[in-house]
CHARMM-style PDB file with segment names, atoms N, HN, CA, C and O in Angstrom:
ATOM      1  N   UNK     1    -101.309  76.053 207.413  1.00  0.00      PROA
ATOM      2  CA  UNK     1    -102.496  76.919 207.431  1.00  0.00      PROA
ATOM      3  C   UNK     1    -102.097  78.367 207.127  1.00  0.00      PROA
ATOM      4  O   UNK     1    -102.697  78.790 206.139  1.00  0.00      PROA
ATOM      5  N   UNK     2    -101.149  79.369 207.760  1.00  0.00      PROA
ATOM      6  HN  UNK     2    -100.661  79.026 208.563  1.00  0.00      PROA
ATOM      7  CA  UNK     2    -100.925  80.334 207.823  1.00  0.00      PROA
ATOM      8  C   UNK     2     -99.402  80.533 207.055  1.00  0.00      PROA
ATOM      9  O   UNK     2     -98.611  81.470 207.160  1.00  0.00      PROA
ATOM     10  N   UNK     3     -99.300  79.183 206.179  1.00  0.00      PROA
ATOM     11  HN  UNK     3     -99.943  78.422 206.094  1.00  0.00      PROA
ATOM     12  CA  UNK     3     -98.197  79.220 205.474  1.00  0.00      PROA
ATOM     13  C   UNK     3     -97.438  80.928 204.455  1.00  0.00      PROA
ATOM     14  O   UNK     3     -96.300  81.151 204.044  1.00  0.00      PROA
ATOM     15  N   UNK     4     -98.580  81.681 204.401  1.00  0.00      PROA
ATOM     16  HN  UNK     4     -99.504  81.500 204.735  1.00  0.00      PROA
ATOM     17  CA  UNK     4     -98.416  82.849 203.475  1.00  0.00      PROA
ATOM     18  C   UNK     4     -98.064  83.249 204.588  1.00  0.00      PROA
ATOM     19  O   UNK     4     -96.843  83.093 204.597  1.00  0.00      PROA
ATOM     20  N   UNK     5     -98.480  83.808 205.847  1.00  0.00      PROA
ATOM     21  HN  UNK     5     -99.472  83.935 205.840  1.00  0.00      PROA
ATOM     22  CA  UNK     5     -98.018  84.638 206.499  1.00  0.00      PROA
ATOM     23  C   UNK     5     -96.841  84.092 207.345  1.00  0.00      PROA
ATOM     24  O   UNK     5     -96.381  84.856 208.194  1.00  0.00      PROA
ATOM     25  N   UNK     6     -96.326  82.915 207.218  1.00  0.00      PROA
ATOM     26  HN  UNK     6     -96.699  82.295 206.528  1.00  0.00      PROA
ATOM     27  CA  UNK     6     -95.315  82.620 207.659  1.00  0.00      PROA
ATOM     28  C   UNK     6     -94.286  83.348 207.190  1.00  0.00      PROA
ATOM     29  O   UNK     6     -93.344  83.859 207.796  1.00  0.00      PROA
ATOM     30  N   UNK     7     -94.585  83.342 205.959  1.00  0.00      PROA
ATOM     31  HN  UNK     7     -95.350  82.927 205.467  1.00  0.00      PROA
ATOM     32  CA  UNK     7     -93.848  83.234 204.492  1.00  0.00      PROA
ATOM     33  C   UNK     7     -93.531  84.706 204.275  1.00  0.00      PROA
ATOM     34  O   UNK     7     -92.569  84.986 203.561  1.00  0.00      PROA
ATOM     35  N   UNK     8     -94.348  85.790 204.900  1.00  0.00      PROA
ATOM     36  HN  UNK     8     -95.130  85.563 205.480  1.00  0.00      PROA
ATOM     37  CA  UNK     8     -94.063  87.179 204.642  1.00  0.00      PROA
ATOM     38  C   UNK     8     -93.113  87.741 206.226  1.00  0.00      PROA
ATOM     39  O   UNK     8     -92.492  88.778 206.460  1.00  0.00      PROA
ATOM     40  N   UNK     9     -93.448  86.194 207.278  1.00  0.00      PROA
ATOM     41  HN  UNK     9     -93.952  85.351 207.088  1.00  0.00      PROA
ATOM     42  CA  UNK     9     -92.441  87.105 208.515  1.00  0.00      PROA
ATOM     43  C   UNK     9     -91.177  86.489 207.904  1.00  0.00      PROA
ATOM     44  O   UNK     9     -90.191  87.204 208.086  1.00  0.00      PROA
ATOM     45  N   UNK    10     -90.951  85.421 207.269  1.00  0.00      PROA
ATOM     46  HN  UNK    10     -91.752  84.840 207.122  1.00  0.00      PROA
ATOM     47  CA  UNK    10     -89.913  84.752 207.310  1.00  0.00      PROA
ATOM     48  C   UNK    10     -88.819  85.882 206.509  1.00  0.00      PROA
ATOM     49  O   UNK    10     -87.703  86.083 206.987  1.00  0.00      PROA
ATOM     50  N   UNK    11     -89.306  86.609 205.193  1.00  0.00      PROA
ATOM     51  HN  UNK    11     -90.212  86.445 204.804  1.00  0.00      PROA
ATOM     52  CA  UNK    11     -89.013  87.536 204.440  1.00  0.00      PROA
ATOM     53  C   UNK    11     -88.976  88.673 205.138  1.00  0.00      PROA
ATOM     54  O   UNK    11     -88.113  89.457 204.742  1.00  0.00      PROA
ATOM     55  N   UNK    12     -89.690  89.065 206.139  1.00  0.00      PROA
ATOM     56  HN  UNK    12     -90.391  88.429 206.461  1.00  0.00      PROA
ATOM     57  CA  UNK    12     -89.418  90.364 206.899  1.00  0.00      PROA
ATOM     58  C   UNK    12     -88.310  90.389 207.726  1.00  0.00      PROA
ATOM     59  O   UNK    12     -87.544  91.352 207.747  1.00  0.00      PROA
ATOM     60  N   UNK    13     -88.156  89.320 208.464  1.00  0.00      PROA
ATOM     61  HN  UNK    13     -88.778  88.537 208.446  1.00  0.00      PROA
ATOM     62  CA  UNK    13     -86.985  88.906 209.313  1.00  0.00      PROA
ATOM     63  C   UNK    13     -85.490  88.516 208.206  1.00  0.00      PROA
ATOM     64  O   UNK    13     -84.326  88.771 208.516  1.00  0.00      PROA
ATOM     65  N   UNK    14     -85.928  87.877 206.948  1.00  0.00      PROA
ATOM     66  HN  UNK    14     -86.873  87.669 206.696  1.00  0.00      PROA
ATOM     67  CA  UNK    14     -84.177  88.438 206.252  1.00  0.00      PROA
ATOM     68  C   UNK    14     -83.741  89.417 206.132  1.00  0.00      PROA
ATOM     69  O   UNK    14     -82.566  89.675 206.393  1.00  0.00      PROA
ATOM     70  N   UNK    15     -84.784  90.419 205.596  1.00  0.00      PROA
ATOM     71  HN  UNK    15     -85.738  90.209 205.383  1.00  0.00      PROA
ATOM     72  CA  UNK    15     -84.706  91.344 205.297  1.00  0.00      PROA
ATOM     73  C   UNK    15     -84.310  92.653 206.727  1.00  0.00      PROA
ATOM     74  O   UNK    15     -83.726  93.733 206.632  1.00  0.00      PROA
ATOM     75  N   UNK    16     -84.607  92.318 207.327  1.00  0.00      PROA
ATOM     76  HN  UNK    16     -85.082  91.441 207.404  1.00  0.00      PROA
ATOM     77  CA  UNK    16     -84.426  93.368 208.729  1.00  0.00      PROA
ATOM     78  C   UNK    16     -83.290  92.714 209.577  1.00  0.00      PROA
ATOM     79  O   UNK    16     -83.299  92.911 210.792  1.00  0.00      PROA
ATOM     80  N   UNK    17     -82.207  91.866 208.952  1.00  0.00      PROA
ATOM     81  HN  UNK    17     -82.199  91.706 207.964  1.00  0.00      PROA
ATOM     82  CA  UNK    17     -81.401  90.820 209.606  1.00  0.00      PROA
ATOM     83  C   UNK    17     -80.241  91.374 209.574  1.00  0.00      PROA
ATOM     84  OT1 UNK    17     -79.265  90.790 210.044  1.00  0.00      PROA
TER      85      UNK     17
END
């Protein structure tokens, strides 16, 4: 359902890793 916004924490969290 909220697959996009999964999809933008999943990318926020590499990114801030």
């Amino acid at each position: 359902m909220n697959s996009l916004l999964t999809y933008k924490i999943k990318l926020f969290s590499y990114f801030h890793s």
